[in-house]
C-alpha positions in Angstrom: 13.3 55.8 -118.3 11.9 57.1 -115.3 12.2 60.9 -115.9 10.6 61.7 -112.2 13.1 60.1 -110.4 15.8 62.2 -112.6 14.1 65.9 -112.1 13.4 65.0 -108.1 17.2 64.4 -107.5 18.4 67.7 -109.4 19.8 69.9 -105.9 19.7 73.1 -107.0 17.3 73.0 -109.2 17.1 75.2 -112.2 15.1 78.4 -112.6 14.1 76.8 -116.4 15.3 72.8 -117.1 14.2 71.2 -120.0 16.0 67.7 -120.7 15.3 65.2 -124.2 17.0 61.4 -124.8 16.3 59.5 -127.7 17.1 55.8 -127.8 19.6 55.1 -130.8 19.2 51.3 -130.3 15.8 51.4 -131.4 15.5 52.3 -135.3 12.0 54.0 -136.4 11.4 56.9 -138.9 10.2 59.1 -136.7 12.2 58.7 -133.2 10.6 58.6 -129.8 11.7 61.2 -127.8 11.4 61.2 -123.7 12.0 63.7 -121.2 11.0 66.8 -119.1 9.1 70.2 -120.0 10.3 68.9 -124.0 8.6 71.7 -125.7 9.7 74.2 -123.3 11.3 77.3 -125.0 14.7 78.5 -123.4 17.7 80.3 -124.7 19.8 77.8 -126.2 23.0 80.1 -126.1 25.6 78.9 -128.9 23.8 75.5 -129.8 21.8 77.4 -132.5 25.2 77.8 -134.5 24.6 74.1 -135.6 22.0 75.6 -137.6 23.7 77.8 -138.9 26.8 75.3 -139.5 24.2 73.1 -141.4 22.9 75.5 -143.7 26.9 76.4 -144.5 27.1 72.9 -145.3 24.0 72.5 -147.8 25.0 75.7 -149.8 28.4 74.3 -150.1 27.2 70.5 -151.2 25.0 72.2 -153.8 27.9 74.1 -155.7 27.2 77.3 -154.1 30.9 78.1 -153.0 33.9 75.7 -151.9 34.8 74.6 -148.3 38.1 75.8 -149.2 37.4 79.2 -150.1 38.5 82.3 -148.3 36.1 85.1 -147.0 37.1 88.5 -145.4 35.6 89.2 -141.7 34.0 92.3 -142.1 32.5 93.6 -139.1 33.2 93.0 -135.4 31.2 90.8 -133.3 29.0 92.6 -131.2 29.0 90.0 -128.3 32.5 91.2 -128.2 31.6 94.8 -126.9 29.5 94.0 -124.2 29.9 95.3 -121.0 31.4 93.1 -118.1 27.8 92.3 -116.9 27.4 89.6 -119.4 30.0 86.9 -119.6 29.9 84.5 -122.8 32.1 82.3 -121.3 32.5 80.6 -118.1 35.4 82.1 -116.1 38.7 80.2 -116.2 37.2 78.0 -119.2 40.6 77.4 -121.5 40.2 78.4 -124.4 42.2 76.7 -127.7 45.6 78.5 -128.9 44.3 79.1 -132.3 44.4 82.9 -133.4 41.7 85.1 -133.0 39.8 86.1 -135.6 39.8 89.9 -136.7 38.5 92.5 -139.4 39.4 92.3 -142.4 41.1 88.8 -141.8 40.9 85.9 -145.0 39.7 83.0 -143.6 38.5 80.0 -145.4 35.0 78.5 -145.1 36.3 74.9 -143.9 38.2 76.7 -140.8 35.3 79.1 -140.0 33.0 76.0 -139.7 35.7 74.3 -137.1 36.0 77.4 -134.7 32.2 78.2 -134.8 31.8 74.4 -133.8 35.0 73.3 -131.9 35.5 76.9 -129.8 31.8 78.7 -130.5 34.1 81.3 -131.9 31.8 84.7 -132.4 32.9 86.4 -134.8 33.3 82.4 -137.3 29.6 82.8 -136.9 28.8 86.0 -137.7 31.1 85.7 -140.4 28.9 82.4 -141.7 25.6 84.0 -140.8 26.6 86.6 -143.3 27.7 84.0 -146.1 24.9 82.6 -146.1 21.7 85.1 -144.2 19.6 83.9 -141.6 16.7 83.6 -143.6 17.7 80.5 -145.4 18.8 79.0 -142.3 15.4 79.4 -140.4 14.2 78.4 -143.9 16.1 75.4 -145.5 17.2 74.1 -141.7 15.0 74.8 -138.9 11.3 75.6 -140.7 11.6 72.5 -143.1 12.0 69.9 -140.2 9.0 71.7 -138.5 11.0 73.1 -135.6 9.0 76.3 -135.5 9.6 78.9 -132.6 13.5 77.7 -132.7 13.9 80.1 -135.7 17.6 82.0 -135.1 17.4 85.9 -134.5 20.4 88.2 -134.3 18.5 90.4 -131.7 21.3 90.7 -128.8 21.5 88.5 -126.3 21.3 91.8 -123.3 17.8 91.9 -124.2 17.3 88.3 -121.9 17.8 91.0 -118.7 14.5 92.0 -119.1 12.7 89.5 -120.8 10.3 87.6 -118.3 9.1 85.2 -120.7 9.5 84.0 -124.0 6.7 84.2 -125.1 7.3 86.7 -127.7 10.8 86.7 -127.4 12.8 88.0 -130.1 16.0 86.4 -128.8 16.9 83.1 -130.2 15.2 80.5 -128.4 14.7 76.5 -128.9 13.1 73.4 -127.4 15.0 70.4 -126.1 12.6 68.3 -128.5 13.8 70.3 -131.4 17.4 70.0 -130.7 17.3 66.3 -129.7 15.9 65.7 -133.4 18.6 67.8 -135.2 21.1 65.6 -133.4 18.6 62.6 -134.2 19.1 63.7 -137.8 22.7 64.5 -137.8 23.3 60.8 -136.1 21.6 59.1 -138.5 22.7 61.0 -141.9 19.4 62.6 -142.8 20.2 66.0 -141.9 20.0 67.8 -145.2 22.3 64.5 -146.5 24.8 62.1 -145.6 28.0 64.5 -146.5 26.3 67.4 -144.5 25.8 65.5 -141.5 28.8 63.6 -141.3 30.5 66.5 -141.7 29.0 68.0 -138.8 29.9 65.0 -136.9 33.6 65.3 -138.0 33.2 68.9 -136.9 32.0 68.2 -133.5 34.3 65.7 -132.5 36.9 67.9 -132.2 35.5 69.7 -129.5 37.5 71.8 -127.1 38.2 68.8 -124.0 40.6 71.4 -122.2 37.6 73.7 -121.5 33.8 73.1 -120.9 33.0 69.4 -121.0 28.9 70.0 -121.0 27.6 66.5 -120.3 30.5 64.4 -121.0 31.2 61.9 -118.2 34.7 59.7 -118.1 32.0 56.7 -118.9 31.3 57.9 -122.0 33.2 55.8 -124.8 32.4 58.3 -127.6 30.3 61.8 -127.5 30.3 64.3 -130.1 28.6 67.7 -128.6 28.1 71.3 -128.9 27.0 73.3 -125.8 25.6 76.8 -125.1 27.0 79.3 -121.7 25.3 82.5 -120.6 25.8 84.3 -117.6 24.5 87.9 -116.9 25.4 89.6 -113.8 23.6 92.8 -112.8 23.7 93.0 -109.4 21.7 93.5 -106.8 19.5 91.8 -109.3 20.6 87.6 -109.0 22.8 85.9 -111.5 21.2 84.5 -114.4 23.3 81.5 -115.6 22.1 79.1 -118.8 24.1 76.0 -119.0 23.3 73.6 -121.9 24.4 70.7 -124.3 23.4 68.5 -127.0 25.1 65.3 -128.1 25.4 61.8 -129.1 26.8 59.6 -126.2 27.9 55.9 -127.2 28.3 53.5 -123.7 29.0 49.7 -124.1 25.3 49.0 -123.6 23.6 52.2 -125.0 23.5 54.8 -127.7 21.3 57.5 -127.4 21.1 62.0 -127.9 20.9 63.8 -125.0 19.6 67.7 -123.9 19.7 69.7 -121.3 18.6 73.1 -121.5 19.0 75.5 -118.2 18.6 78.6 -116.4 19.7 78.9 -112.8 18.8 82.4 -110.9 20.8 82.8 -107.8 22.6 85.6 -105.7 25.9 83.5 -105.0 28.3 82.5 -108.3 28.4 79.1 -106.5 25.2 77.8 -107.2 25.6 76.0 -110.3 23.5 73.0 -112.2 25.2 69.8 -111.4 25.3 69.3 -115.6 28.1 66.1 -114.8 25.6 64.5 -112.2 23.2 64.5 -114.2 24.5 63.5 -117.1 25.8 60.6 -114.9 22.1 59.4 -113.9 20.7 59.4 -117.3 23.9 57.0 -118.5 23.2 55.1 -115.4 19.4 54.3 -116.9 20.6 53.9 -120.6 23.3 51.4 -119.8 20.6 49.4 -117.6 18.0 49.7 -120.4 20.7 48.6 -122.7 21.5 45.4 -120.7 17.8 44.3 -120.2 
């Protein structure tokens, strides 16, 4: 894949862009992963809650408690009280009719896992954060398939205002290698174990197709996904913007995972990344790679 040719035709390009593809038709313990600016740490926005989802998973294969077991939401998530500067969702994005969630609501573990995964429901993942801490997720998940520096924080997401770099950033951040081998994992059943990651594949199939579509393309004959949306708006200060998505994307000629990870900085709301264009180019190569 010529990844110079992809990066040179992005118009507006982002402030941050990071993009991973591994090859799915080409079987090999450790996968070979191409792209741009791989090891790149950006925010990630609500991707990292297939971490968390994962770690839900294993505690529930091992015995620890049942899918169908009911937990009380007991505290409010703080995303939710944010001022109107910071936007977790993009604007006119349609959201599914399900109820929200609320203190002091019963909800069982199975239906916590599909709203975390199928609507990035807030207040699913801090209720699953909770279940099972943040420790063993960075611990059992992320640290034990080396992914160091993608390591999930609960420091709030207004602290990316003022954060030049991340450096020593205290707010969640990941690579696009990092992600493109969870979904290498997940895709091939040796995430944690075959039941754990086909469950998160049953999971995120049933993503949300009325709202945000991240990198799916009409071409696509299957794609299974879970994406991450920022936007802060402080003005005069410009727009900060991530848009991102991980998946699996099965054409008639190729299967691969795909990541793109952005930031775009710009005074006008209309200047967005072009997430369907380029998802389009990168099927265009895989397609023709899968033909040759």
């Amino acid at each position: 894949m010529n990844t110079e040719n992809i990066v040179n035709g992005i118009d507006p390009k982002p402030r941050e862009f990071s993009f991973a593809v591994i090859d799915l038709t080409k079987t090999s313990e450790k996968p070979q992963v191409i792209g741009y600016n791989l090891d790149a740490f950006i925010y990630p926005a609500s991707i990292w809650k297939v971490f968390a989802a994962a770690e839900v998973l294993r505690k529930a294969e091992g015995g620890i408690f049942n899918l169908e077991d009911k937990i009380k939401v007991m505290r409010q998530n703080k995303d939710d009280r944010l001022s109107g500067s910071i936007q977790i969702f993009p604007s006119g994005s349609k959201r599914d009719h399900r109820p929200e969630i609320k203190v002091g609501d019963e909800v069982t573990i199975d239906l916590l896992l599909d709203l975390m995964l199928t609507r990035s429901d807030n207040m699913a993942s801090n209720a699953l954060v909770s279940l099972v801490g943040l420790e063993d997720i960075n611990e059992h998940i992320i640290l034990a398939n080396g992914w160091k520096g993608s390591e999930v924080s609960d420091a709030h997401v207004s602290k990316l205002k003022a954060q030049p770099t991340y450096q020593f950033s205290k707010v969640t951040v990941s690579t696009a290698r990092h992600l493109a081998e969870l979904f290498y994992l997940i895709e091939t059943d040796r995430l944690v174990s075959l039941w754990v990651s086909e469950r998160l594949k049953d999971y995120m199939h049933k993503w949300n197709r009325a709202g945000r579509t991240g990198l799916w393309i009409p071409e696509f004959d299957d794609y299974y996904r879970k994406g991450g949306w920022l936007e802060i708006v402080d003005p005069p200060a410009p727009t900060l913007r991530w848009v991102n998505d991980v998946g699996v994307v099965k054409g008639p000629n190729s299967h691969y995972v795909v990541v793109v990870l952005t930031l775009t900085e710009s005074v006008s709301s209309e200047v967005l990344f072009q997430i369907d264009s380029f998802s389009r180019k990168v099927f265009h190569l895989m397609e023709a790679k899968g033909k040759a």
